[in-house]
C-alpha positions as CSV (number, residue, x, y, z in Angstrom):
1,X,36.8,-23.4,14.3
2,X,35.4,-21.6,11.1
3,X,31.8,-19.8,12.0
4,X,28.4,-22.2,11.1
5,X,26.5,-20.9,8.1
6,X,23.9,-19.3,9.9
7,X,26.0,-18.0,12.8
8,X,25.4,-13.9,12.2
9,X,28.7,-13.3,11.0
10,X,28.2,-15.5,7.8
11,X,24.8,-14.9,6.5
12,X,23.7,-12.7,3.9
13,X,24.8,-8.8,4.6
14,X,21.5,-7.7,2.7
15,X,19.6,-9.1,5.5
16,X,21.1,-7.6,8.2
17,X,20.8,-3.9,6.2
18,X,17.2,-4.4,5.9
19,X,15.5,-2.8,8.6
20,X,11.4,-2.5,9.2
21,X,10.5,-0.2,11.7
22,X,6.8,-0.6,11.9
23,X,7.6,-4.1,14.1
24,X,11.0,-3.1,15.2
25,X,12.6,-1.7,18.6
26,X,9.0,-0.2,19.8
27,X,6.9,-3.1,18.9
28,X,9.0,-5.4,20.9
29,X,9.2,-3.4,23.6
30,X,5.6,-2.7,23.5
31,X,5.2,-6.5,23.3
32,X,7.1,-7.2,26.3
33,X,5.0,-4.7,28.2
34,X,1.7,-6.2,27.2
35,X,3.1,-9.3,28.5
36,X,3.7,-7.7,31.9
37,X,-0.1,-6.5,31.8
38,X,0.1,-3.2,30.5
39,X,-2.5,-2.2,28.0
40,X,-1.0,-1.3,25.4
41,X,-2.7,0.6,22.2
42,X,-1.1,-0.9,18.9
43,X,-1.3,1.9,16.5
44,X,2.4,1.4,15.2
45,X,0.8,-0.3,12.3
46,X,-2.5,-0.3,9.8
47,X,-4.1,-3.1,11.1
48,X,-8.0,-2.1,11.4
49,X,-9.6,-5.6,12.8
50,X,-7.0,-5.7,15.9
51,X,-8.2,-2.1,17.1
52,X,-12.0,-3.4,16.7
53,X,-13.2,-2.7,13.5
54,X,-16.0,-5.8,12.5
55,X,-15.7,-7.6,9.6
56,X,-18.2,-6.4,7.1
57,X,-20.9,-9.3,6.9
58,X,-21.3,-10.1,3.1
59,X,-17.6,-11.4,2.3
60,X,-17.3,-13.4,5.2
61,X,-20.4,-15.0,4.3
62,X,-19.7,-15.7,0.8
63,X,-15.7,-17.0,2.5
64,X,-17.1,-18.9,4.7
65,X,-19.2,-21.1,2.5
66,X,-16.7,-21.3,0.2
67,X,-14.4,-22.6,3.1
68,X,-17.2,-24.9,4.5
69,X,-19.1,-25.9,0.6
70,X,-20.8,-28.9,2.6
71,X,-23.0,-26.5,4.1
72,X,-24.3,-25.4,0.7
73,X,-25.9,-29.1,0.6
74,X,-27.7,-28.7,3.8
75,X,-31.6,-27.6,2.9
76,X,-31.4,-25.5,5.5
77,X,-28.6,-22.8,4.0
78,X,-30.8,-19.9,3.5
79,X,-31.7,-19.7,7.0
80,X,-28.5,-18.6,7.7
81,X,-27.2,-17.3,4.4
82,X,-28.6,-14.9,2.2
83,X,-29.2,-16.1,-1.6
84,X,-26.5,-13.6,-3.0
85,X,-24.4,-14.8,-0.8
86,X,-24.8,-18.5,-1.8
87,X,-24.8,-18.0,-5.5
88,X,-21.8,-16.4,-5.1
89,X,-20.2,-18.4,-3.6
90,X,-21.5,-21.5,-6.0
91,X,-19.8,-19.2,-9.1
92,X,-16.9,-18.9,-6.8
93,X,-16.3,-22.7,-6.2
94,X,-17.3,-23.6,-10.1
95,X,-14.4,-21.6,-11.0
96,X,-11.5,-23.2,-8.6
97,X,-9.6,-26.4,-9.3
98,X,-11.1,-28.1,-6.3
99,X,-12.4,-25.8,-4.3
100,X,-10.3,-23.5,-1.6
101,X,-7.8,-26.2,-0.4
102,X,-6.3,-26.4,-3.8
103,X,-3.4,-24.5,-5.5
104,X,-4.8,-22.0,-8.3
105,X,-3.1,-20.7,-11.1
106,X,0.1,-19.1,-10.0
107,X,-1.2,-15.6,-11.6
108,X,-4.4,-16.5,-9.4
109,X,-8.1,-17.7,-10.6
110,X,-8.5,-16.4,-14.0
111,X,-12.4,-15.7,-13.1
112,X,-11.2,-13.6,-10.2
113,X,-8.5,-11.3,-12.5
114,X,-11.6,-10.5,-14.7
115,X,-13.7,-9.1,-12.2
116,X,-10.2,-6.9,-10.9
117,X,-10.1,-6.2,-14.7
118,X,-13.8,-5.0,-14.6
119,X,-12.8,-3.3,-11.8
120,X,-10.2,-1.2,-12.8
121,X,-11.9,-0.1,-16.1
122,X,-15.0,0.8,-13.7
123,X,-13.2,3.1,-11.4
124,X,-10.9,5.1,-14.4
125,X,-13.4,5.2,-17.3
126,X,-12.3,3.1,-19.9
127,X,-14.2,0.5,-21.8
128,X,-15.1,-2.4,-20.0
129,X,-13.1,-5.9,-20.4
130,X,-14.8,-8.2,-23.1
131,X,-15.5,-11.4,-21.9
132,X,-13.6,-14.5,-21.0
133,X,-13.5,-16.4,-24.8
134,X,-12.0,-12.9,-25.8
135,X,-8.6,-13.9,-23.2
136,X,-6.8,-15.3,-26.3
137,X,-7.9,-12.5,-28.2
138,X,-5.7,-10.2,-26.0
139,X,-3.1,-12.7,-26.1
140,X,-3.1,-12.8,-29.8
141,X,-3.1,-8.8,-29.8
142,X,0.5,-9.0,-27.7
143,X,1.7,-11.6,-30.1
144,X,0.7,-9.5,-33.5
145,X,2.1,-6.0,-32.0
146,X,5.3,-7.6,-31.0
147,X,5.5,-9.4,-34.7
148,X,4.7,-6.2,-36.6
149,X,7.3,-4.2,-34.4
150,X,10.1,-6.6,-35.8
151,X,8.8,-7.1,-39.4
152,X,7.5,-4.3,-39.7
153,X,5.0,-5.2,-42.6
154,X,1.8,-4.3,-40.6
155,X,-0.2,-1.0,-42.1
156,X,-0.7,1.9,-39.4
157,X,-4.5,1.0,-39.4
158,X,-3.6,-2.4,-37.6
159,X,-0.9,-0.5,-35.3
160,X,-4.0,2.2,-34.3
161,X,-6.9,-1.0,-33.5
162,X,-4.0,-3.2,-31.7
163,X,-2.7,-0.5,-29.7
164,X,-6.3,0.7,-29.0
165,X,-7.3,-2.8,-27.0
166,X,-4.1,-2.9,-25.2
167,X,-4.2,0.4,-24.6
168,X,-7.3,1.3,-23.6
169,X,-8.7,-2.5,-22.1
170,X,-7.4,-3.8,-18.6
171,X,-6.1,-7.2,-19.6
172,X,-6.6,-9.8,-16.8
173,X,-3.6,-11.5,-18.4
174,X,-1.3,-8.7,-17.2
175,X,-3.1,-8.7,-13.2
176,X,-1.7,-10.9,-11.1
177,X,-3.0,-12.0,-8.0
178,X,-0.8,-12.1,-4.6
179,X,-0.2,-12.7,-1.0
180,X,-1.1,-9.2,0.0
181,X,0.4,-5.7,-1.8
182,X,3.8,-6.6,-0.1
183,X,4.4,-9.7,-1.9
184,X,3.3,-8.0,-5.2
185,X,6.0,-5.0,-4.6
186,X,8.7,-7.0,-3.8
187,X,8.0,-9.4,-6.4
188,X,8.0,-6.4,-9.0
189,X,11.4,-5.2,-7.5
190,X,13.0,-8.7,-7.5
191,X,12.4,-8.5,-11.1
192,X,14.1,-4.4,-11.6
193,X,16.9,-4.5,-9.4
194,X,20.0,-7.3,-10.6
195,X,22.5,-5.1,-8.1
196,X,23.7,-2.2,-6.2
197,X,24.0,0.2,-9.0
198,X,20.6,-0.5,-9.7
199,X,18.8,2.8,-7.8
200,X,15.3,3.0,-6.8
201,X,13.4,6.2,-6.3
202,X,11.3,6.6,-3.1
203,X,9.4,9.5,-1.4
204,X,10.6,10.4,2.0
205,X,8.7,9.8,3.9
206,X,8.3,6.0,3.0
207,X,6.5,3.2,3.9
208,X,10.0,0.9,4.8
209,X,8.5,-2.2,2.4
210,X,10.7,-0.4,0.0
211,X,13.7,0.6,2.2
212,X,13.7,-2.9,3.3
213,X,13.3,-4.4,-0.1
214,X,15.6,-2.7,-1.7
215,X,18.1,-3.5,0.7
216,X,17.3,-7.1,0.6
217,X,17.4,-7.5,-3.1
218,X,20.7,-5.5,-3.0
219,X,19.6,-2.3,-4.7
220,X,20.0,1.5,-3.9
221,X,17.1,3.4,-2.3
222,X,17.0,7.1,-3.9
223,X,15.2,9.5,-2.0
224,X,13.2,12.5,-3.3
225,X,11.7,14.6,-0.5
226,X,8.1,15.3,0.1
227,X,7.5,18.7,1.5
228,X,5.6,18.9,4.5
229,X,5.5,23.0,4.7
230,X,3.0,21.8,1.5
231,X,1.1,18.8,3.1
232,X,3.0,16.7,1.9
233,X,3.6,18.1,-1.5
234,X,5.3,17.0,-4.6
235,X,7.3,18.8,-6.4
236,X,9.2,18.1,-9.9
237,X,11.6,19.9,-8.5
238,X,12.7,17.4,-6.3
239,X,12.4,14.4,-8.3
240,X,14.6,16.5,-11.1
241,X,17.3,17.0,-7.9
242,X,16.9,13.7,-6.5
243,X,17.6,11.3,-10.0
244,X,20.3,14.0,-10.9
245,X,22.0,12.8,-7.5
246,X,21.7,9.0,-8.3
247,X,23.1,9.4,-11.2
248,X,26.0,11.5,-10.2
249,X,26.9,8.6,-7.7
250,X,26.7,6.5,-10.9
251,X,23.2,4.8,-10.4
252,X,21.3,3.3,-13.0
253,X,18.0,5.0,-11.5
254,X,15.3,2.4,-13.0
255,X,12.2,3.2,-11.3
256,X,10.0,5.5,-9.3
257,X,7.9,4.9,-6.4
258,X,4.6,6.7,-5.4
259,X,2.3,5.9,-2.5
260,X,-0.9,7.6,-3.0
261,X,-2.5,8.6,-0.8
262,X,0.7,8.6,1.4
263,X,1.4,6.1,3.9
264,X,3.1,7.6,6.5
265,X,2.0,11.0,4.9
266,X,-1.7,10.8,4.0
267,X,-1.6,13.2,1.2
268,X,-3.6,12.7,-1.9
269,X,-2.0,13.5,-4.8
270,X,-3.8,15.7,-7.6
271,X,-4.4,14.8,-11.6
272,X,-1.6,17.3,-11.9
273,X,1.0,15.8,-10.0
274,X,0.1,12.5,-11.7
275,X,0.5,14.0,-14.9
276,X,4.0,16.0,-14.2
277,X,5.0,12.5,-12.5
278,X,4.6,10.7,-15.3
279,X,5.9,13.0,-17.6
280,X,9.0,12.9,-15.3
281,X,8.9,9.2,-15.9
282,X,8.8,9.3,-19.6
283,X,11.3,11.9,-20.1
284,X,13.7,9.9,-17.5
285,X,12.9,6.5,-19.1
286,X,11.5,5.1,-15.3
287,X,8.9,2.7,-14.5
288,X,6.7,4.0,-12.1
289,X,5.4,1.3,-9.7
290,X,1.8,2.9,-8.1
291,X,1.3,2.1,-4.7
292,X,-2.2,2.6,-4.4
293,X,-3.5,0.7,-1.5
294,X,-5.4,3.4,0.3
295,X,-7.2,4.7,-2.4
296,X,-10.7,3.9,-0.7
297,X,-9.2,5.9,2.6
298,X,-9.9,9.3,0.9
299,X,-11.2,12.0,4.4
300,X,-11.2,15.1,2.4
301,X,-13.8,16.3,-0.8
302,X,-11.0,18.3,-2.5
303,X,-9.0,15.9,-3.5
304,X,-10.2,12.8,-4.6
305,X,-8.2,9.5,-5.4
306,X,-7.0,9.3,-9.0
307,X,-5.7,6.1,-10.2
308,X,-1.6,6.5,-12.2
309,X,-2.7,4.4,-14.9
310,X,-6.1,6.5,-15.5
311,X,-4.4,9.6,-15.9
312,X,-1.5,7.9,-17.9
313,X,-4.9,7.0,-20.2
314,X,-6.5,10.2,-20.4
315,X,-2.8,12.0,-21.7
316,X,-2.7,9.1,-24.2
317,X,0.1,8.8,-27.0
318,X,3.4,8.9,-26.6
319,X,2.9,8.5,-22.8
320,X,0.2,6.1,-22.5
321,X,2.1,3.6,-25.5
322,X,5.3,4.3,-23.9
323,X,5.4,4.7,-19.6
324,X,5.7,1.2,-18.1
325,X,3.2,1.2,-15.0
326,X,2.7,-1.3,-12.5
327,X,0.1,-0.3,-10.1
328,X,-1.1,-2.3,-6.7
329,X,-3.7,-2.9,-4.3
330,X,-5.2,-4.6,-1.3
331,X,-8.1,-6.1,0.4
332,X,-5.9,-4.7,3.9
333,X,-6.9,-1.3,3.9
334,X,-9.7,0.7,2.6
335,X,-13.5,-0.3,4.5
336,X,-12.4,-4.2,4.4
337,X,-9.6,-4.0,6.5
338,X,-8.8,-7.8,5.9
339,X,-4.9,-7.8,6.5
340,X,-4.6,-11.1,7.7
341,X,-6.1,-12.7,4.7
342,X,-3.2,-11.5,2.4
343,X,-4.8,-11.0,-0.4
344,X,-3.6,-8.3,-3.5
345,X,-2.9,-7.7,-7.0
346,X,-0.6,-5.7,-9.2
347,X,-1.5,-4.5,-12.8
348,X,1.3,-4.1,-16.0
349,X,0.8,-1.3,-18.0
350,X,3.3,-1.3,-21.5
351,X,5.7,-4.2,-19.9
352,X,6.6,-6.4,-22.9
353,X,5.4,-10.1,-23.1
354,X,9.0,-11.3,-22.9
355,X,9.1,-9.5,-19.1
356,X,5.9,-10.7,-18.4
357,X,6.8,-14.5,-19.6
358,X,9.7,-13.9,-16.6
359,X,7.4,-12.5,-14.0
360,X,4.9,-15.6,-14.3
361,X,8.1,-17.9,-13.9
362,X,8.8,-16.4,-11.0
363,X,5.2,-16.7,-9.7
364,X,4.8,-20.1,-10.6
365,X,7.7,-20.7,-8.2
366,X,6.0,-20.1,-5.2
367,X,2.7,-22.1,-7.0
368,X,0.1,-20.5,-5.9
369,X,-1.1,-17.1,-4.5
370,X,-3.5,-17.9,-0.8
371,X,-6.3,-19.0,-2.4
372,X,-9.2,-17.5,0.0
373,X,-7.4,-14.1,-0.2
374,X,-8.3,-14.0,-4.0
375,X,-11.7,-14.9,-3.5
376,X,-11.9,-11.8,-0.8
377,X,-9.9,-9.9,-4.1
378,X,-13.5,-10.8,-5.9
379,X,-15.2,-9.6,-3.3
380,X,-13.8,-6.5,-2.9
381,X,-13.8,-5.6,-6.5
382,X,-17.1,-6.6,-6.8
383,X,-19.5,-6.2,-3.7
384,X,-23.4,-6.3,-3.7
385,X,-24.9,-3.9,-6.4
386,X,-28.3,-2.0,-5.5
387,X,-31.1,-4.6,-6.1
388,X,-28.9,-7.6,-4.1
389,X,-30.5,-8.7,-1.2
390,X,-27.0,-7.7,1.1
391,X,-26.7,-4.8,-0.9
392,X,-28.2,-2.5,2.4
393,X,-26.4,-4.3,5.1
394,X,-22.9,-3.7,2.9
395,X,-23.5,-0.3,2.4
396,X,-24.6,0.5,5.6
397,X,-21.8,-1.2,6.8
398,X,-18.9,0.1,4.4
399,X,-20.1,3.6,4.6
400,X,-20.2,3.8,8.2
401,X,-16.6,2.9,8.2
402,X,-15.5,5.5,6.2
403,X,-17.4,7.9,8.1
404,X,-16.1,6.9,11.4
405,X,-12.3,6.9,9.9
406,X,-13.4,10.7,8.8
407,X,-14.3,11.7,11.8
408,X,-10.9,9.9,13.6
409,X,-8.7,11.5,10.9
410,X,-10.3,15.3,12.4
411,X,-10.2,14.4,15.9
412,X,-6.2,12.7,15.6
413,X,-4.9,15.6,13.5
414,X,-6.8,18.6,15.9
415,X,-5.5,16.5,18.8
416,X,-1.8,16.9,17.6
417,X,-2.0,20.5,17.3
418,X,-3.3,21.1,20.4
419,X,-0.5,19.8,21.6
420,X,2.9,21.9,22.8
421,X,5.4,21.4,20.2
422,X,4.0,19.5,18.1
423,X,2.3,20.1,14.7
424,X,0.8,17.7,12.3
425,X,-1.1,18.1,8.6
426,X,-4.6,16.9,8.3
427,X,-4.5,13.3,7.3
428,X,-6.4,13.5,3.6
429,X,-6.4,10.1,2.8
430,X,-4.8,6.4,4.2
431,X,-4.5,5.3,7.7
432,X,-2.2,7.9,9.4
433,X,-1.0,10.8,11.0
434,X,2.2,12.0,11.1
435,X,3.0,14.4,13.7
436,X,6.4,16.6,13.4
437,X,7.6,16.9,17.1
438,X,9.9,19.7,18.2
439,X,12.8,18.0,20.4
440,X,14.3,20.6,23.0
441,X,17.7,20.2,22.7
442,X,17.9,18.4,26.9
443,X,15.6,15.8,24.9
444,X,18.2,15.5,22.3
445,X,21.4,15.0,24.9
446,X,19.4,13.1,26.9
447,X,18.9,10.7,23.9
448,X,22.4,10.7,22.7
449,X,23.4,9.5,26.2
450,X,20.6,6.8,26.5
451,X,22.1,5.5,23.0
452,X,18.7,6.1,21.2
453,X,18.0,8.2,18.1
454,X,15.9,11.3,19.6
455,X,12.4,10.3,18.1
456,X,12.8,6.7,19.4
457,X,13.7,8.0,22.9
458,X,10.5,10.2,22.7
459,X,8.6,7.2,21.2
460,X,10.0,4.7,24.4
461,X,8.9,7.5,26.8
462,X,5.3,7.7,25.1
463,X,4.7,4.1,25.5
464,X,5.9,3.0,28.8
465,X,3.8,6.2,29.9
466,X,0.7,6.0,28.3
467,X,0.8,2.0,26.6
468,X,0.2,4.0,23.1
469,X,2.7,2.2,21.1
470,X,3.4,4.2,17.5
471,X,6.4,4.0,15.2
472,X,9.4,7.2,14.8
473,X,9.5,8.9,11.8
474,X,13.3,7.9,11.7
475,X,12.1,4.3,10.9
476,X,10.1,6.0,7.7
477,X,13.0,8.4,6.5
478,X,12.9,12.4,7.2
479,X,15.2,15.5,7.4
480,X,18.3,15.8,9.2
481,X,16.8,17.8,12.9
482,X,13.1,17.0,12.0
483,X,11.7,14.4,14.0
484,X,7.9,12.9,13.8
485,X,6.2,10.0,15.2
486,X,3.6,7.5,12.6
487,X,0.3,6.6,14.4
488,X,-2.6,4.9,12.4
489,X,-6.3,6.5,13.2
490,X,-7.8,3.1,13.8
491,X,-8.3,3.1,17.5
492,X,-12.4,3.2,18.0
493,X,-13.5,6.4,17.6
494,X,-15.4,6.9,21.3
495,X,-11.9,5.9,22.3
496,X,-9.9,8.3,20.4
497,X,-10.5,11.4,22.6
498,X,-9.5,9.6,26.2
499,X,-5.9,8.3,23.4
500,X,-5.6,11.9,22.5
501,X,-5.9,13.2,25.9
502,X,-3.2,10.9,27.3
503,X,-1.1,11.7,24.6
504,X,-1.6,15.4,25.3
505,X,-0.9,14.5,29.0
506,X,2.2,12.8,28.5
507,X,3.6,15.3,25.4
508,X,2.8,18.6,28.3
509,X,5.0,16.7,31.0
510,X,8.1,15.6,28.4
511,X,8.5,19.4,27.3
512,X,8.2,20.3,30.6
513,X,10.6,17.8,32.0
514,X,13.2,19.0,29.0
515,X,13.0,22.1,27.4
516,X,15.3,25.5,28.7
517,X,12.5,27.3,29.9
518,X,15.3,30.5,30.3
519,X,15.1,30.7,26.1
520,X,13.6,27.8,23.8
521,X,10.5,28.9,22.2
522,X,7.4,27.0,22.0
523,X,5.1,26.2,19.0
């Protein structure tokens, strides 16, 4: 009898290649455990409301009458709510098709992509978006550069002005709204990769979104490695190496990924990597896709967070006419920490209106982005300004966040490197740290004959010791005989020191249990 179409050996092989580490072999098992009434610690992934951090107070006010709009009728509102928090929420519902329970545009609420628009020209510099009636204006803009380019009849004056807006103005026509950052990236690689010699650059260490979407969609991951002797560091040198492979394999290497600051990594990159990136890009005809998530989760003063497409700004002509960015973000990550309400955008820089006409297509298939996820996009993008009546509580709130995850990063990354064998970089930016662990080579036999890669055996052993459940750096890509472990900083921070100390605990017995003691050398 011929197998069923969903018996395993007849579905699609790019589903069973995919792999996702952050809830694969560890997390199950650490599931199972909980179930058995172990406490277990779930740092294997960036998830800041399940380790106990509150939900700051304004956006969930404004979501909740949005959610609940009867309760703007009762006279009694603004007993509960403050005022800001009620008028927005009134702009927020006159500008949906029916309030929360109804589909939105499929690029999301036009009112909300203007204040991401406002947003973005806020944080990088650049002249603020002109308002709403002026939408067709930037429409009409596209539609006049892409008839002068094939007439050619239009005076260099008219190329200078049109190119200037596009340019230099963050159109909400080219931000789209999504169900979280994921969605948005594999939504952008749906529309790069059409097969296997289609090759996709991606810094090892990775997050596995794009190891796993690149294997679903059938494409070829290309690595270029980030080197941790430097934190972390990029170097040109590398990228040069790494497209020079996938091309000797005979990829068509189409685009490059960063993650900045790096998740598993936590590095922040510098204006000077952005720029020799995106010269890179533009020499080696790429699109660079900007995963820039984190860039709130900045723990260091040296280096702050520089947005790709600002940079790609201040070098301006040929670059900034010719490098096709798309860049993302998130209401997950940064002092809002909202994972589970989805919600995130990606921004086109230079992609032409045919390839944009495409995109939306394929957005509209799916109808509509979550609808209170983009309303928790506005409120993100747009929080209390000095003056509001909940400007106070959400700074007092936000800040102390970021504080706190300061403090965590120190007290994670110290932790580590008090620890035998072990040695980890300061965690600048992001949710993580990324300890290297040095495996005696018992540990590494005594993995082989367990079956397990040698960071997942270490990883096993850590959890059913201590319940601290984290992720190995196998599942996030890193050099043959170099083995780490990815753990977020979220736990509370007057936890964090007992978490540390357990870890220490258990790390002290492993290498006692397994290294030679007649000749290895310690750290």
């Amino acid at each position: 009898m011929p197998p069923k179409p969903l018996d395993y050996e007849s579905i699609n092989e790019n589903v069973k290649k995919a792999q996702y580490a952050v809830r694969g072999e560890l997390y199950l098992r650490a599931t199972e455990l909980q179930k058995e009434g172990k406490k277990i610690i779930f740092t294997n992934v960036g998830n800041p409301h399940a380790l106990g951090q509150k939900p700051l107070t304004f956006p969930r006010q404004v979501v909740a009458l949005c959610q609940a709009p009867f309760l703007l009728d009762d006279p009694n509102v603004g007993l509960l709510f403050p005022a800001d928090a009620i008028a927005r929420a009134k702009q927020y519902l006159s500008i949906t098709s029916g309030g929360l329970g109804a589909y939105s545009d499929s690029r999301g609420i036009p009112g909300v992509r203007k204040e991401v628009a406002e947003f973005i020209q806020r944080r990088d510099g650049y002249p603020r978006y002109i308002s709403s009636p002026y939408s067709l204006f930037f429409l009409t803009l596209h539609c006049v550069n892409l008839f002068k380019r094939v007439l050619s009849l239009v005076s260099n004056l008219l190329d200078k002005v049109i190119n200037y807006f596009i340019l230099y103005f963050s159109d909400p026509e080219l931000i789209y709204l999504t169900d979280g950052a994921s969605k948005a990236v594999m939504q952008t690689l749906n529309t790069i990769i059409k097969g296997e010699g289609d090759g996709i650059m991606v810094p090892v260490p990775q997050y596995p979104l794009y190891s796993a979407t690149i294997a679903l969609l059938g494409g070829t991951l290309v690595p270029y490695y980030l080197e941790e002797t430097a934190n972390w560091g990029l170097d040109t040198n590398e990228l040069r190496k790494s497209i020079t492979e996938g091309r000797r394999k005979g990829l068509n290497v189409k685009a490059m990924v960063i993650i900045n600051p790096g998740n598993p990594t936590g590095q922040c990159l510098s204006a000077e990597n952005l720029r020799e990136v995106l010269q890179f890009c533009y020499d080696e005809n790429l699109v660079l896709l900007g995963d820039e998530v984190y860039q709130t989760n900045i723990y260091q003063d040296e280096r702050p967070f520089i947005s790709s497409k600002k940079v790609l700004m201040d070098i301006g002509p040929p670059l900034s006419k010719e490098v096709q960015l798309v860049s993302f973000h998130s209401v997950s990550k940064g002092f809002l920490g909202e994972c589970g309400q989805r919600g995130g955008y990606f921004e086109m820089t230079n992609i032409p209106p045919e390839t944009v006409d495409e995109i939306y297509k394929v957005a509209s298939i799916s109808l509509s982005p979550n609808v209170p996820a983009q309303i928790f996009m506005g409120l993100m993008v747009n929080p209390p300004k000095p003056g509001d009546i909940s400007y106070d509580q959400f700074f007092r709130e936000s800040k102390g966040i970021l504080e706190s995850l300061r403090r965590r990063a120190r007290i994670m990354t110290d932790g580590f490197n008090s620890c035998r064998n072990v040695v980890c970089n300061f965690t600048e930016g992001a949710m993580y740290s990324f300890p290297q662990v040095r495996l005696p080579p018992k540990a590494l036999e005594a993995a082989k004959q367990a079956g397990k890669v040698a960071d997942v055996f270490y990883c096993l052993k850590l959890l059913e010791a201590t319940g601290i459940s984290t992720v190995p750096g196998s599942g996030f890509g890193q050099k043959d005989g170099v083995f780490h472990l990815r753990t977020t900083i979220l736990p509370a921070e007057e936890e964090m020191p007992a978490i540390m100390d357990s870890f220490k605990k258990f790390n002290d017995e492993f290498m006692e249990q397994y290294e030679d003691h007649r000749g290895y050398s310690r750290l």
